[in-house]
Steps between C-alpha positions, in 0.01 A plus 500: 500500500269573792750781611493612135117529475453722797773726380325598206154514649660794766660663182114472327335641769789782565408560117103625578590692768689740343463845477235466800529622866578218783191342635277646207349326222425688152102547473261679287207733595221309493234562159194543461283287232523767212918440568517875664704547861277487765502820776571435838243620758668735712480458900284773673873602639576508174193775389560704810890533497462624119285753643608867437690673819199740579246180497763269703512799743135446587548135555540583922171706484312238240672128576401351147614233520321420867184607350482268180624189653211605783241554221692167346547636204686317233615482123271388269181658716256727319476835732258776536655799622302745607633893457784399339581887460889486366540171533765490828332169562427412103887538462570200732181313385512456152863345505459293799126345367740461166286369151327262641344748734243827493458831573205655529433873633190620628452915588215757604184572260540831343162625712745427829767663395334813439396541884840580552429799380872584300491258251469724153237449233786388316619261776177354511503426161839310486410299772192391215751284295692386779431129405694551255730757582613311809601122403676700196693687731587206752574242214814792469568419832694137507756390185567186786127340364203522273212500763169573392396841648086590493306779699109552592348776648361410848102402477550410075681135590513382141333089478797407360667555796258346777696247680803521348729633772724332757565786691362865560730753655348801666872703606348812715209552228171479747531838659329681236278224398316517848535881490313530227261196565195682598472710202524194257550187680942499345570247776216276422537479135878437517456207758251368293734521204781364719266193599366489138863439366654269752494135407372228771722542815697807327661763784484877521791638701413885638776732620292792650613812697392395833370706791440356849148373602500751814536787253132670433308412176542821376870479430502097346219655252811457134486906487836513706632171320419279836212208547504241785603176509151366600313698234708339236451228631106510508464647135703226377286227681174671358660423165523163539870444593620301806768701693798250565725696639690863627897511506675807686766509150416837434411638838639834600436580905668840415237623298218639747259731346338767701186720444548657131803321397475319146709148418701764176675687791730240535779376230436482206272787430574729800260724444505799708846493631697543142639812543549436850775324602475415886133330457617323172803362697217416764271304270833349339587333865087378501564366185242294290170482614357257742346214253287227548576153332197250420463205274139391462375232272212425226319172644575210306252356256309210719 
C-alpha cells in the first residue's frame, strides 16, 4: 500500500510539470493593484546597449555609464539636466530614471543667446516657447517609460520646482555660462537655480572641457570651450555646494590646446579641418576633448 501511495504521488507531480522546461516552474508577471502587468525597470546596461550605433559609438569618448554611477544616479531620481540640446543624454535618462523618475531640462535665457550673435530673430523667438516645445519633444523620445519631462529657463526657476530635484547634471554646459557671465551674471543665476532646485544633500555632477591650470587665463576664459578645473571648482563653492570629489573617467591627456585653438576642433564638430583631410585625421587620433569630472553636493538640511 505504502509502495502504492508513492507511485501515484510521482505520477501527480509528473502531471504539473508538464508542458514546462526542466528546473523551471510556471509563473506569472507580477500585477499591479488596478490588475495591469507591471514594467520591468531596465538595467542602465540595458538603456545604453539599446542605444542607436552612432550614440554607442561615443560611449569610448563619453563613458555613460562611468559617469552616472559616479554622479550615482539611479531610477526613480528626479533630474535637472542642464542644456539638454538633442537629448544624447535625455535618450538614456528618461528610460533608465523609468516612471517613477523625472526629467527636467534647464537652457540659456533668450537675452544670452543672442550674444552669440547668429541666432535669427526667428531663432530667438522659438527658443521663447521652449518650455513647452522641449518636454513635448523629449516625451517622443522613450516608448520604454512614461517619465515626466519639464523645462525652465535659467534665472525663472518656477516655486513649484524649488527643492524638488535629486540630481542636477551639468554635461559640458558651463563654458558659455562663464563666457557670458560678466555681461549678465548666466553663471550666477544658473547656480543659483541649480542650488534652488536641489533637495537637502542632492548632487550636481559637471563634465566640463578642461584645460590645464598652467595654461594662461586668457585661454580657460568658455570662448574656446575650455575652463579650469579650479575655477569650477570655486564658482561652485560660492554657490553653496561642497565639492566631494574629481574622477579622471573622462580625461583625455591627448587633447592639449595651444594658443588659438578652440575645444570644436576636435571630433565631433571639427571645425576648421572639414574639407581637409590630413588635420581631420589628426584631430580624429586626439579624439574627444580633455574633460573634467566633478560631483559636488547641496549641504544637507541640519
Amino acid at each position: 500500500m505504502r509502495i502504492l501511495s508513492a507511485l501515484l504521488a510521482s505520477l501527480l507531480l509528473l502531471g504539473c510539470t508538464d508542458n514546462q522546461p526542466s528546473g523551471t516552474t510556471e509563473t506569472s508577471a507580477p500585477e499591479q493593484s488596478d490588475g495591469s502587468a507591471m514594467t520591468t525597470q531596465p538595467s542602465l546596461s540595458d538603456v545604453l546597449a539599446a542605444q542607436p550605433e552612432q550614440t554607442q559609438a561615443r560611449y569610448v569618448h563619453r563613458h555613460p555609464a562611468q559617469t552616472l554611477e559616479f554622479f550615482g544616479i539611479e531610477p526613480g531620481m528626479t533630474v535637472m539636466e542642464a542644456l539638454p540640446g538633442g537629448g544624447w543624454y535625455s535618450k538614456i535618462l528618461l528610460p533608465y530614471l523609468g516612471d517613477e523618475g523625472a526629467l527636467i531640462g534647464a537652457n540659456y535665457t533668450t537675452s544670452m543667446r543672442r550674444l552669440f550673435g547668429f541666432y535669427t530673430e526667428e531663432q530667438l523667438q522659438q527658443g521663447e516657447t521652449w518650455t513647452t516645445d522641449w518636454p513635448a519633444k523629449a516625451a517622443a523620445w522613450t516608448q520604454e517609460a512614461n517619465t515626466p519631462v519639464s523645462g525652465f529657463i535659467f534665472g525663472s526657476l518656477p516655486q513649484n520646482m524649488t527643492e524638488s530635484a535629486d540630481a542636477v547634471m551639468f554635461i559640458r554646459a558651463l563654458h558659455n555660462l562663464a563666457r557670458f557671465e560678466d555681461q549678465g551674471g548666466f553663471l550666477t543665476a544658473a547656480l543659483n537655480d541649480a542650488y534652488n532646485i536641489l533637495k537637502p544633500g542632492g548632487v550636481v555632477g559637471v563634465v566640463q572641457h578642461a584645460i590645464a591650470e598652467t595654461a594662461p587665463d586668457d585661454w580657460a576664459k568658455g570662448n574656446r570651450g575650455y575652463l579650469k578645473q579650479s575655477f569650477v571648482i570655486a564658482q561652485m563653492e560660492q554657490a553653496g555646494f561642497i565639492f566631494e570629489e574629481a574622477s579622471a573617467i573622462n580625461a583625455n591627456p591627448k587633447d592639449q590646446p595651444q594658443d588659438g585653438d578652440v575645444v570644436w576642433r576636435l571630433p565631433p564638430v571639427l571645425s576648421g579641418s572639414k574639407d581637409n583631410p590630413d588635420q581631420a585625421a589628426m584631430m580624429q587620433t586626439i579624439g574627444e576633448s580633455n574633460r573634467m569630472t566633478l560631483r559636488f553636493r547641496k549641504p544637507s538640511a541640519s
